[in-house]
C-alpha angles and dihedrals in degrees: 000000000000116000132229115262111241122221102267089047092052079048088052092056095054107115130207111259109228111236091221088054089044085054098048092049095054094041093054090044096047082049102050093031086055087050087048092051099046089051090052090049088052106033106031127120094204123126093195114087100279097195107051086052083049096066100065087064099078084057108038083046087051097040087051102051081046100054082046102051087047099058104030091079090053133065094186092052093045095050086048089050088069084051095047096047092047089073095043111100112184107199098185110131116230102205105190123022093242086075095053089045090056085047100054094043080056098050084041091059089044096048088047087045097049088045093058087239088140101162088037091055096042088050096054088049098056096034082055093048098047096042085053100051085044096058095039085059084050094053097044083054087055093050102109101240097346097282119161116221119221132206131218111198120199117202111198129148132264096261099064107024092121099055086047093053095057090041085067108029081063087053104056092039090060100038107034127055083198135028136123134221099232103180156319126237130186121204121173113315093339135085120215115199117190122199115184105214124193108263090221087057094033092059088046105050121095103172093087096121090059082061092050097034085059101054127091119250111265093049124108137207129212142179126198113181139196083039096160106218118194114200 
């Protein structure tokens, strides 16, 4: 029967990490991870700023290869990196699950990177970057006519949230044949509220001030065009 390694054995069993191989790992993660990242800025749904949330990929995918290649050679490090990760709490709120997709193929490149799986993380980042063009030239083919769908965001507090709410729901309903409410986020103490509103009507409306005229203070209004909605 085999017996159980102590800990000076696991410690003889650490090997050396070749700077060459650190340096490819962390060249072919910051690449893929930068593809990654200009994909998400151009492709992306989300309302909220992509690339500003982009710019976080090239380091998680590097923090993460890193991480790997580290602890792959130890048994003892790995085993404390259970430990480590066990007392790390990340509070960060993901909105929309877009955002957590784009999160776990970036880990996934750092984690193929650190574990020195090159083709296979090259691979998935083509095959990502391709899939996801594809299906954004399906859906364009699906848009009736070709129209592009906008989005007004409105920003109020929680307070008053409610009131807000009806102020604007009248005022779609009296200036928009079409328009959908599309969701409701709270961070911190504000509340964000996101309409999608037909291009073709958008251009043509004039009555925003009354929107604006109508709204309390510490509200704010906001437009984001050439939001492709797909129904």
């Amino acid at each position: 029967m085999e017996e159980i390694l102590s800990m000076r054995e696991m410690q003889a069993l650490e090997i050396d990490i070749s700077l060459w191989s650190v340096l490819l790992t962390l060249t072919i993660a910051a690449a893929c991870s930068s593809a990654i990242k200009y994909l998400y800025s151009k492709y992306g749904k989300s309302l909220n700023n992509r690339r500003n949330f982009s710019n976080i990929f090239p380091m998680l995918a590097i923090t993460t290869a890193l991480v790997i290649t580290v602890v792959k050679f130890s048994i003892a490090l790995s085993l404390g990196l259970v430990g480590a990760l066990s007392i790390v709490r990340f509070r960060a709120a993901i909105k929309e699950p877009e955002e957590l997709v784009y999160l776990f193929l970036v880990i996934a490149i750092g984690l193929g990177a650190g574990a020195n799986q090159y083709e296979s993380t090259v691979i998935l980042t083509l095959f990502s970057i391709i899939f996801i063009m594809g299906i954004q030239k399906i859906e364009k083919r699906k848009e009736k006519g070709g129209v592009m769908m906008n989005a007004i965001q409105v920003t109020c507090t929680m307070d008053n949230y409610k009131q807000v709410m009806d102020l604007v729901e009248s005022f779609m309903g009296k200036n928009f044949s079409q328009y959908n409410f599309k969701s409701l986020y709270k961070q911190s103490d504000s509340v964000r509220i996101n309409y999608i509103v037909d291009s073709v009507e958008l251009e043509k409306n004039t009555k925003f001030s009354l929107l604006l005229e109508s709204m309390p203070i510490d509200t704010d209004v906001a437009i984001f065009q050439n939001t492709p909605v797909i129904e």
